[in-house]
C-alpha positions as CSV (number, residue, x, y, z in Angstrom):
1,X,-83.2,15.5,20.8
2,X,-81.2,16.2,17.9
3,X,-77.4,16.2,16.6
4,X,-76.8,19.5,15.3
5,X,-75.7,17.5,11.6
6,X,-78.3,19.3,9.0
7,X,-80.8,17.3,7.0
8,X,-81.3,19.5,4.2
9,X,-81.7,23.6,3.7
10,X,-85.2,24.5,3.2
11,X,-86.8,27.2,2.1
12,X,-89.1,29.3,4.2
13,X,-92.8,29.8,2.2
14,X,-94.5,31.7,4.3
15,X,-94.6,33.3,7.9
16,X,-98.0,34.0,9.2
17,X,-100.3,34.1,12.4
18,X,-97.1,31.7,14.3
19,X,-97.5,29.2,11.3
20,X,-94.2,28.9,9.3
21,X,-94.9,27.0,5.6
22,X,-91.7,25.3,4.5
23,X,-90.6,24.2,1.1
24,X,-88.8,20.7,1.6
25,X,-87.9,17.5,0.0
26,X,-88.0,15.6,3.6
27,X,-91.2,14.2,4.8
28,X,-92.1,14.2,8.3
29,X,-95.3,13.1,9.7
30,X,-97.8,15.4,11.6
31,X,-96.9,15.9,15.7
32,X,-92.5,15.3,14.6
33,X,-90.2,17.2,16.2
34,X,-88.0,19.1,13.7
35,X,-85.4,21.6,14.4
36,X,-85.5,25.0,12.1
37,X,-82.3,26.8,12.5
38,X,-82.3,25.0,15.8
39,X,-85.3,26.0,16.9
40,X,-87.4,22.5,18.2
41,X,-90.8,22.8,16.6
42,X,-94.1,21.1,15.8
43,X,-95.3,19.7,12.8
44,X,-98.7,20.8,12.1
45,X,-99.7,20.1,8.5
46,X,-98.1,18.5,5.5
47,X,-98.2,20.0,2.2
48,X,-97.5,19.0,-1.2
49,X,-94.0,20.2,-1.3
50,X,-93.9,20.6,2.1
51,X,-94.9,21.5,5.3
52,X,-96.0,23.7,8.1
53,X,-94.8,24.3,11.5
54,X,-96.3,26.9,15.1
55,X,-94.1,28.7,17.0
56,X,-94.9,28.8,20.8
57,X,-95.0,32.2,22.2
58,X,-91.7,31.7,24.4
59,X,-89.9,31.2,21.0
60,X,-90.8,34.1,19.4
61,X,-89.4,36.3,22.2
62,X,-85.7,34.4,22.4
63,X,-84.9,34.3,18.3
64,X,-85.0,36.9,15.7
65,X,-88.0,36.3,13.7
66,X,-86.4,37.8,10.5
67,X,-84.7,34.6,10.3
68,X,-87.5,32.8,9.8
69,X,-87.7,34.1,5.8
70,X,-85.0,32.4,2.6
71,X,-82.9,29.4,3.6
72,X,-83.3,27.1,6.6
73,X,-81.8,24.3,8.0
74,X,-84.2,21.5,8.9
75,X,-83.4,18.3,10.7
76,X,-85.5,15.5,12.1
77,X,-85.2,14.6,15.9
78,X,-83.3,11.3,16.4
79,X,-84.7,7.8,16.3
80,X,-84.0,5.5,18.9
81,X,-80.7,3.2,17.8
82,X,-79.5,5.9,15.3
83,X,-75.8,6.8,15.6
84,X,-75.0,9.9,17.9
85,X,-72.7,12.5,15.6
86,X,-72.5,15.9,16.5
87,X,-73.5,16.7,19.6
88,X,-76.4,16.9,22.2
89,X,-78.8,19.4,21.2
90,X,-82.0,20.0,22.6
91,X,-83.3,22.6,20.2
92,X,-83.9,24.7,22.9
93,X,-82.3,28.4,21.6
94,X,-81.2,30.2,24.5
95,X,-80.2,34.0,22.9
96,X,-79.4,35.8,19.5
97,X,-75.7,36.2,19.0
98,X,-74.6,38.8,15.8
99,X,-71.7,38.3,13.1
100,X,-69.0,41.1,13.7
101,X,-66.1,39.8,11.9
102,X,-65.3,37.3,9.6
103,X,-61.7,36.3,8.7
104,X,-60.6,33.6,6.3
105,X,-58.2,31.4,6.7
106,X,-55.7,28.8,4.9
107,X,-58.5,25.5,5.7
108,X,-61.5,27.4,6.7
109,X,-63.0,30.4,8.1
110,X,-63.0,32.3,11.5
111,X,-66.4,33.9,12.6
112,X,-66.1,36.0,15.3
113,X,-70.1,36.0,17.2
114,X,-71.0,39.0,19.6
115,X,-73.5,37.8,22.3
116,X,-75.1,39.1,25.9
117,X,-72.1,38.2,28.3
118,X,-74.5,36.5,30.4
119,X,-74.1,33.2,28.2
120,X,-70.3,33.0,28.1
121,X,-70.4,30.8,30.7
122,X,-72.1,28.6,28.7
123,X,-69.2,28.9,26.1
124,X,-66.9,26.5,26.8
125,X,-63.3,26.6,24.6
126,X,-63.3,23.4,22.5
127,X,-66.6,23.1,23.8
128,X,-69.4,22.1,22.0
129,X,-72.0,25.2,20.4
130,X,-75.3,25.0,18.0
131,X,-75.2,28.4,15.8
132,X,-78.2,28.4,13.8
133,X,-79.2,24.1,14.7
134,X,-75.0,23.3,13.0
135,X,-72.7,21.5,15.7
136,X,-69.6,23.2,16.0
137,X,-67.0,23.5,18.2
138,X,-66.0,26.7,19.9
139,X,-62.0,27.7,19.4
140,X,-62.0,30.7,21.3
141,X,-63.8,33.0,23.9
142,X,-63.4,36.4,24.5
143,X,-65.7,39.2,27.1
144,X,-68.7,39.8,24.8
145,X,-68.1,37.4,22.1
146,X,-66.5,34.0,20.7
147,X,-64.4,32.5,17.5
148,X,-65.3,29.2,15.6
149,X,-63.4,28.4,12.8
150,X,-65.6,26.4,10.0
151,X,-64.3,23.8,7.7
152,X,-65.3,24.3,4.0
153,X,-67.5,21.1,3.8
154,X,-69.8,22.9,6.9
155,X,-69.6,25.9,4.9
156,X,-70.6,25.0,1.4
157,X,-73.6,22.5,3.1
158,X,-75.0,25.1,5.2
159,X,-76.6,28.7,5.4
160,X,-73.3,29.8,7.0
161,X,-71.7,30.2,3.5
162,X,-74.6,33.2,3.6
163,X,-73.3,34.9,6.8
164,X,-72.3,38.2,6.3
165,X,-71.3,41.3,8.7
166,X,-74.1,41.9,10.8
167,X,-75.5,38.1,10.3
168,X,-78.2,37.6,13.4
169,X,-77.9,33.9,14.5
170,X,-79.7,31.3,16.6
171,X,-77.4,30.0,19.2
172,X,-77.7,26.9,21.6
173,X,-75.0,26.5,24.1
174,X,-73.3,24.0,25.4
175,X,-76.5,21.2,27.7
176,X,-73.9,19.9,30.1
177,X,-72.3,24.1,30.8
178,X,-76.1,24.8,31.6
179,X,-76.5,21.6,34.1
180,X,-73.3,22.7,35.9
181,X,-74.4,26.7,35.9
182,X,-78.0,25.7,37.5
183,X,-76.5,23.3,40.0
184,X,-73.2,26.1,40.8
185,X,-75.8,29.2,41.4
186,X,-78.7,27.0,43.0
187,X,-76.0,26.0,45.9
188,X,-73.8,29.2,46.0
189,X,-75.0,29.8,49.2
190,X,-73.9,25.7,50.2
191,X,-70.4,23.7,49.5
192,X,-71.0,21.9,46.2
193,X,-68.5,19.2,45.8
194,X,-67.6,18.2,42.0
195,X,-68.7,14.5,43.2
196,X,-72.2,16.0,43.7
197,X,-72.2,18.1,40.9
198,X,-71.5,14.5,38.8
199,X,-74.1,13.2,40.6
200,X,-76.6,15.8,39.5
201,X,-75.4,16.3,36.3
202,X,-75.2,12.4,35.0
203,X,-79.6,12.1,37.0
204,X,-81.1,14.8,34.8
């Protein structure tokens, strides 16, 4: 499980046969958990420098693998007893969301995300979204897409200061939205009351 608060930006060294090589001042240990632009992965090898990394099969068909190429975030999976920032995030990447405008604004700036309309559901205003493995919270939501607004501390200490028109980006939504979705369409044909949905939702 992770927090969505970045480690450090790496950079990726090489992409090759599902192995991605990383260039990183953080040490992990063979068989962590580390999210790469959100993505939960492996560690496989440790290099001088670095270290290396497998993408599963199911991975490579949900993100864009152009990503996986310049700057990266990286952050460890959370230790037992260390303090919960951010949000829940699994590291799980459910779809590929695209930059279509970017507007600036007095403290910060709006970035307007297209993605399938299937997922806005999972989009929750002033809900909780990870864009690329960065907790953020969503401001709006519209039919195909949604706004966050990013303070200039996120900006200048993550890859989003690099987001242009056009930007494709790795996007997590919201763990608790997906628990209510399964347990909604898995009784649709049944009364669901909001007690048993609490239930559910709290045994997971």
């Amino acid at each position: 499980m992770f927090t969505g608060l970045i480690r450090e930006i790496a950079t990726a060294k090489s992409y090759h046969n599902n192995i991605l090589t990383l260039n990183a001042i953080y040490k992990p240990r063979l068989g962590d958990s580390i999210a790469v632009n959100g993505i939960c992965l492996t560690v496989i090898a440790i290099s001088e420098g670095g270290f290396s990394v497998e993408l599963a099969d199911e991975t490579r068909k949900i993100i864009d693998l152009s990503r996986l190429s310049g700057k990266v975030h990286i952050e460890p999976a959370m230790k037992m007893g260390d303090r919960f920032d951010g949000h829940i995030v699994q590291g799980h990447i459910d779809t590929v969301g695209k930059v279509y405008k970017i507007k600036k604004q007095q403290n910060g700036v709006d970035f307007y995300i297209k993605v399938d309309p299937k997922y806005l559901d999972e989009i929750i205003p002033k809900g909780s979204i990870a864009i690329d493995g960065v907790s953020l919270t969503v401001n709006s939501v519209y039919t195909d897409s949604f706004r966050l607004t990013i303070i200039p501390h996120t900006i200048k200490n993550t890859i989003i200061k690099d987001y242009k028109i056009g930007t494709k980006v790795n996007i997590e939504t919201d763990i608790f939205a997906k628990y209510i979705k399964h347990i909604l369409g898995f009784k649709k044909d049944k009364k669901t009351s909001w007690d048993e949905i609490d239930r559910r939702l709290f045994t997971y």
